[in-house]
N, C-alpha and C positions, 0 to 999 in steps of 0.2 A: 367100704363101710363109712367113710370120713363123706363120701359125696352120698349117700343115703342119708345121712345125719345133717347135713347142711339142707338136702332138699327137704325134708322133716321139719327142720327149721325155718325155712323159708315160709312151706305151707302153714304152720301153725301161726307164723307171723301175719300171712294176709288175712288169715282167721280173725288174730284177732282185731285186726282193723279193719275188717270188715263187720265182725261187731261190734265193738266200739263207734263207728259209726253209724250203723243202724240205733245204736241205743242215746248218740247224740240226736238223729232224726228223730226218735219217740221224743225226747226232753222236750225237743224243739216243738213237735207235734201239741203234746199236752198243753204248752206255754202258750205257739201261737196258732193252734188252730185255729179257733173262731176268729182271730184276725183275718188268716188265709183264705176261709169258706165266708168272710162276710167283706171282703174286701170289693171297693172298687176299681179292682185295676182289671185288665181284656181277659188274663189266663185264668177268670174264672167263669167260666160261664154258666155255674149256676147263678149265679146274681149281675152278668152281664152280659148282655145276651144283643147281637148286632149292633155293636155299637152303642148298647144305653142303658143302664143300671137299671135293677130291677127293680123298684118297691116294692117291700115285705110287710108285714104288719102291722097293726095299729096301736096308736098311742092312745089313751083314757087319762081324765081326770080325774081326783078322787070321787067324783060322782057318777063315772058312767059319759059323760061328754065328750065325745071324741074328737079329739085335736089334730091326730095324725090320721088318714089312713090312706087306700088303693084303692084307685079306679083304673082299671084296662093296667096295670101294671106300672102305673103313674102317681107319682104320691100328691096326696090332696091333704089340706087341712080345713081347720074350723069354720063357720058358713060365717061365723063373726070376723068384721074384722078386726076389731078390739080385742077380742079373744086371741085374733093370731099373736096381734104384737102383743098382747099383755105375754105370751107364752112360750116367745120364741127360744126364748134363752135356755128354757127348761125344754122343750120340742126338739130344735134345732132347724136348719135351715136346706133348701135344695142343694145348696154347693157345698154343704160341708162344713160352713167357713166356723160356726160355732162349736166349739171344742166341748163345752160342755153340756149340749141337747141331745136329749135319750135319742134319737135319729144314728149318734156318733156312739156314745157309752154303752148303749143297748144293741148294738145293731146284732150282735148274736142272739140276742133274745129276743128280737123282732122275727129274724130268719128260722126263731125255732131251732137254730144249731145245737149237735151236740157232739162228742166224740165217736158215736157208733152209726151215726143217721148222715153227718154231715150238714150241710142247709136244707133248710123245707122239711128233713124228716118227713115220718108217717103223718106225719098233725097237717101236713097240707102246707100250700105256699105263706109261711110267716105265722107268727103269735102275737099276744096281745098283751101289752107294757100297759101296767093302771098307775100314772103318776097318784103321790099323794097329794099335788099341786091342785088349790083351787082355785078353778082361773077365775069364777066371781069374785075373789077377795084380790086378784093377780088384775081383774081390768081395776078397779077400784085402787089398787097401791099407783098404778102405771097414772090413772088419768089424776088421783093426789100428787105426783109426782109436778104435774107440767109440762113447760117446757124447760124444768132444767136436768142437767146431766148428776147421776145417784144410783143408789139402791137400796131398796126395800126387801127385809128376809121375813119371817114369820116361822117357826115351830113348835112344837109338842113338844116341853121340857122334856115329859114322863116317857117319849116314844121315841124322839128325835126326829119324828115325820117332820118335814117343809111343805107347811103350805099355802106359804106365799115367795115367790122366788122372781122379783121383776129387776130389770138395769136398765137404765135410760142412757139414750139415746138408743130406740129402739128401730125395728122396720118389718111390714108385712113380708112373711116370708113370702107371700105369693107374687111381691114385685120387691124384689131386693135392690139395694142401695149397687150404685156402680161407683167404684174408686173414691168409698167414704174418706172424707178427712182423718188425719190421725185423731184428734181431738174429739170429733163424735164417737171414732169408733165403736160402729154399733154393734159388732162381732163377739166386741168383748162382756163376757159377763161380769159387772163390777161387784157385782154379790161374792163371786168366788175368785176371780183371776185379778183383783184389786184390791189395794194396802193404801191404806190414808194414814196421814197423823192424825192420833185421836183425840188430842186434847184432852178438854176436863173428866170425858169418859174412863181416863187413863186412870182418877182422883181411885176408881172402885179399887182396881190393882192396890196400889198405894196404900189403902184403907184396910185392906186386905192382908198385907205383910205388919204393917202395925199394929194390928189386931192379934195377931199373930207373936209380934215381939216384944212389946211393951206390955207388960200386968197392968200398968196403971194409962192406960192410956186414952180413959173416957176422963181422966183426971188431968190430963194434958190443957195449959192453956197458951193460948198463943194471940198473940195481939199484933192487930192489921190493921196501918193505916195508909193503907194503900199501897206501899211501898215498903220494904227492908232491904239493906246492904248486904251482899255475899260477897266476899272478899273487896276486890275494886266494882263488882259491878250490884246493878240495883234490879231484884226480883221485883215486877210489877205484877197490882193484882185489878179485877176487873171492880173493885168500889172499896169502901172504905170500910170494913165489916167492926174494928172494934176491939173488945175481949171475948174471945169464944173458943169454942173446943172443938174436935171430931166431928160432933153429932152436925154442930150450927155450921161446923165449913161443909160439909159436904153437898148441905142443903142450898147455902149460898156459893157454893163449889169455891173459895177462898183459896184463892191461889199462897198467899202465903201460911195457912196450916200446912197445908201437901205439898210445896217447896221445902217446908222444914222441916218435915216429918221423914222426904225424900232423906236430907241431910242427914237427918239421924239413920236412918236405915242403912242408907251407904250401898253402893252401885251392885256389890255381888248380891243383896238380896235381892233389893229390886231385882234384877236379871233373874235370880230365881223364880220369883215369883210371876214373872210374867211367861217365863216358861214354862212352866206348870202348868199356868193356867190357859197354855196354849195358842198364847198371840203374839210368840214370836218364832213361832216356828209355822207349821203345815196344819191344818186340817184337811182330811180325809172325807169327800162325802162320795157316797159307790165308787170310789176309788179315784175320784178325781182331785187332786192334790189342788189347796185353794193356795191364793199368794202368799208366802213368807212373811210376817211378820219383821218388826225387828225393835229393840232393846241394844242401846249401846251401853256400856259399862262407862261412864262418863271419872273423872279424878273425886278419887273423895272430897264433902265439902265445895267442890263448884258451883259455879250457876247455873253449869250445864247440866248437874247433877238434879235440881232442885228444877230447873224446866223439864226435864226426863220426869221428874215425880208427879207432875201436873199435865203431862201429857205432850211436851211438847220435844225442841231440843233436835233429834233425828227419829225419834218411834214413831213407827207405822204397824196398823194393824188392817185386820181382815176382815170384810164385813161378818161375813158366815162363823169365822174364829170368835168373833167376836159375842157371837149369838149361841156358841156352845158355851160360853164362858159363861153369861148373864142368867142361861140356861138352869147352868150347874149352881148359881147363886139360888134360882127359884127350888131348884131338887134338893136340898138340905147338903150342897156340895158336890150331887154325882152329875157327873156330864155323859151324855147320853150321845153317840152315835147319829149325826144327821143324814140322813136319808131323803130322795125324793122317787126311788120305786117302792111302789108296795109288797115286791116281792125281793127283795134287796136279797145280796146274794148269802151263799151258804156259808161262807168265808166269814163275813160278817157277824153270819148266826154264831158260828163255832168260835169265833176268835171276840175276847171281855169289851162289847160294844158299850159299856158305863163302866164308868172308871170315875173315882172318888177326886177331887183336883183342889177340894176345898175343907175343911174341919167342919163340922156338921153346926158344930157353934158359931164359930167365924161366919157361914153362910147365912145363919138365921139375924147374925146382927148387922152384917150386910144389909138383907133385905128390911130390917130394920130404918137403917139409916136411908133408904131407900123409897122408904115409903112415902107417896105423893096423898097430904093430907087436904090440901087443896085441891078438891078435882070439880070446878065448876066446868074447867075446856075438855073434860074428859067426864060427862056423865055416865053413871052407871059400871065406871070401872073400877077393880079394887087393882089401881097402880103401884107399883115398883119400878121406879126411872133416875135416870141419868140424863143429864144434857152434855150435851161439848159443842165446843164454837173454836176450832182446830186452825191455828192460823197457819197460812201457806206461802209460798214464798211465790206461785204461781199469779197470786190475784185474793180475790177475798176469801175469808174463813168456809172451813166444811163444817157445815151443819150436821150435828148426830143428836140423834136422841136414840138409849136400849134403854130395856129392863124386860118387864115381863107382867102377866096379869095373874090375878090369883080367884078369880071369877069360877066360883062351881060349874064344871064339864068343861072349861075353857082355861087347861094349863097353857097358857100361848105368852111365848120370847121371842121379843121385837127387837130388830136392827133398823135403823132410818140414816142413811148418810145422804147427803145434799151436798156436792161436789160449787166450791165455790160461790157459794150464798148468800151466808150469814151468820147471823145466833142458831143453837139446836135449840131454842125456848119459842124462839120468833117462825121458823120456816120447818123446822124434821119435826117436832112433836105433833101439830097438827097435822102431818101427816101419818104419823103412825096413828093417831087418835080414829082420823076416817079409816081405814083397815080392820083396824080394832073393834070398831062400833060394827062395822058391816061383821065379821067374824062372830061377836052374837048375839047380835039380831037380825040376823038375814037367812 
C-alpha cells in the first residue's frame, strides 16, 4: 500500500510540473511571441530564410507616402533621398542599429503576426504600418536643422499624433554610416533616447509650482540687477532687468525672479513638480521608454537650489518629455499620450492615455505668460513659447525653443533642441518657426 501511495505520489508530482510548465511556456508564449515569430535570428525561418531576413510590410506616412517597403523580398525605401534621412529615425534602418524605427517597434505588425496565424497569417506576406509622421514637415525640420547636431519634435496636443520626429546627425538608410564616431552618433534618436540641460525652459516648471503655491504671486516683486548673493555665492542673470514680477521675468526669462522663487519653493516641491510634470522620469511613446530625466533635490536656500529653479545646476530633460509637457500646457492641463502609429496599440486604447498633470487655471496662466506678442519672426502664428540657452560643460549652450500654437485646425507642440550652439532666441526659434509655417501652409 505505502509503495502504491509513493508511486501515486511521484505520478501526481510529474503532473504537476509538467503543467506548471506548460503554463510557464503559455506566459512565455503570450509575452514573447511576436518577439519569437518576428525575430531575426536562423531558427526562424518564417522570416529567415537561407541565410537572409525576410522583408515584411510596408511603412506609410500620414499621407499615403511610402517610406518602407518589399521588393523581391528586400527591403526598400523612399525614392527621395531627403525623405530617407529626414525619416530614418522614425522608419528605421537595414541593420537594425535604431531602436526606435517602426522597422524594430513594429516588426509584428509589419509580419501581420498574431497569436492564432503566427507571421504572414491569412493576410498574406506582411501588413501595412501608416506612421502619423509627415515627412514633408520631417525634410523641412532636418534641412532647418543644418549641419548641426539636435532635435526637432512636433505633435497634436488634442491627439498626441507626432508629426514631425527628426535627430541630426542623420544618414541614408540605403548607404549607412560604417564605425560612426561616438559624437555623431547617428543611431541615436535624440528626440527620444536623449536628456539635455534645459535651462531657461526649466523657468515654465518653476512658474508652474508657484502659481500653484503662492496666492499672491502675480504681486511678487523682485529686483535684478544683474546679480544677487546666495549665501557665499552670486546668482548671475543674463542683463539687468530692474523691478519686475512673474509676468515681466518670464518674458525676459530673469534669472534672478526664478532663482528666488526656486528659494522660496524649496527643493521637495520643485522635485514634485517636475515629476508630475513628467521630465524627470520616462515618457512612453508605443512603448518605447524615452531618456530619464532628472531633478536633483539640491540643500534648501542654495545656489544650487536657485540654478535648479532656472534650469540649470544637474537637470536634464527629454526632448519628447518635454513636448507632452508644453503639450498639456496648450490642453487646459491634460497630457495626451504621444504616439507615432496610427493604429497604436490596444493597450494604449484601454489603459487612461490623457491624464490631467496641470490645474486647468495654472495651465491657462501658463499659456498666458507664454504668449509671444511680438510675432514679426513668426508671421501668421498665434505663439505660445519659451526659449533657453542651457549652458554645458561640454562646449557652448543648447539651444531650445517649446511651446505650442493655437492656430484654428492646427493644435501643434513644438520641441527645438540645438546641441551646442547657442541662444534658443538666436538659432532653435527660427527653426521651429520654418516647421511651423510649412505645417500651415503647405
Amino acid at each position: 500500500m505505502n509503495k502504491i501511495r509513493t508511486r501515486s505520489y511521484s505520478v501526481l508530482l510529474l503532473v504537476a510540473i509538467a503543467l506548471l510548465g506548460m503554463l510557464f511556456l503559455v506566459i512565455r508564449f503570450f509575452i514573447y511571441g511576436a518577439e519569437w515569430a518576428t525575430t531575426r535570428e536562423r531558427f526562424n525561418e518564417t522570416v529567415f530564410r537561407n541565410g537572409k531576413f525576410i522583408a515584411t510590410g510596408t511603412i506609410t506616412d500620414r499621407n499615403g507616402l511610402i517610406l518602407a517597403d518589399v521588393t523581391d523580398g528586400l527591403r526598400t525605401y523612399a525614392e527621395s533621398a531627403d525623405v530617407r534621412r529626414a525619416t530614418v529615425h522614425s522608419v528605421g534602418d537595414l541593420q537594425y542599429n535604431i531602436s526606435t524605427g517602426a522597422l524594430t517597434v513594429f516588426a509584428s505588425e509589419l509580419s501581420s503576426y498574431n497569436l492564432l496565424t503566427g507571421s504572414f497569417g491569412i493576410t498574406g506576406p506582411g501588413s501595412e504600418v501608416n506612421l502619423t509622421i509627415d515627412s514633408r514637415l520631417n525634410v523641412v525640420a532636418l534641412n532647418a536643422l543644418g549641419n548641426h547636431r539636435g532635435a526637432v519634435i512636433v505633435s497634436n496636443y488634442k491627439t498626441g499624433e507626432i508629426l514631425c520626429m527628426v535627430s541630426s546627425p542623420t544618414f541614408d538608410p540605403t548607404n549607412p554610416p560604417t564605425n560612426p564616431s561616438d559624437e555623431e552618433a547617428p543611431f541615436y534618436n535624440r528626440a527620444i533616447q536623449s536628456a539635455y540641460p534645459p535651462g531657461s525652459i526649466f523657468k515654465l516648471v518653476t512658474a508652474a509650482a508657484a502659481i500653484d503655491t503662492f496666492d499672491n504671486v502675480y504681486d511678487l516683486v523682485f529686483n535684478c540687477t544683474r546679480e544677487v548673493q546666495i549665501g557665499n555665492d552670486m546668482l548671475i542673470c543674463n542683463g539687468t532687468h530692474g523691478t519686475l514680477g512673474i509676468e515681466r521675468g518670464l518674458e525676459v526669462s530673469c534669472n534672478i525672479v526664478f532663482g528666488e522663487l526656486a528659494i522660496a519653493l524649496g527643493p521637495e516641491i520643485l522635485a514634485r513638480y517636475s515629476e508630475r510634470f513628467g521630465l524627470s522620469t520616462r515618457t512612453n511613446i508605443n512603448g518605447i521608454p524615452t531618456a530619464r530625466g532628472n531633478f536633483e533635490e539640491s540643500t534648501p536656500g542654495s545656489i544650487f537650489l536657485a540654478w535648479s529653479g532656472i534650469g540649470q545646476h544637474k537637470n536634464q530633460v527629454n526632448p519628447a518629455s518635454m513636448l507632452r509637457f508644453v503639450g498639456a500646457i496648450a490642453n487646459d492641463g491634460y497630457a495626451v499620450e504621444l504616439y507615432f502609429n496610427q493604429r497604436f496599440s490596444l493597450s494604449s486604447r484601454i489603459s487612461s492615455n490623457t491624464v490631467r498633470i496641470i490645474n486647468k487655471a495654472t495651465a491657462i496662466s501658463l499659456g498666458e505668460l507664454m504668449e509671444v506678442r511680438n510675432l514679426q519672426n513668426f508671421p501668421g502664428l498665434e505663439l505660445h513659447a519659451k526659449t533657453g540657452t542651457a549652458q554645458d560643460n561640454a562646449g557652448a549652450p543648447h539651444a531650445w525653443f517649446v511651446g505650442y500654437i493655437t492656430n484654428e485646425d492646427y493644435p501643434l507642440a513644438f520641441v527645438v533642441v540645438v546641441e551646442n550652439s547657442g541662444s534658443g532666441r538666436d538659432i532653435a526659434s527660427p527653426i521651429a518657426n520654418r516647421v511651423l509655417q510649412e505645417a500651415i501652409t503647405g
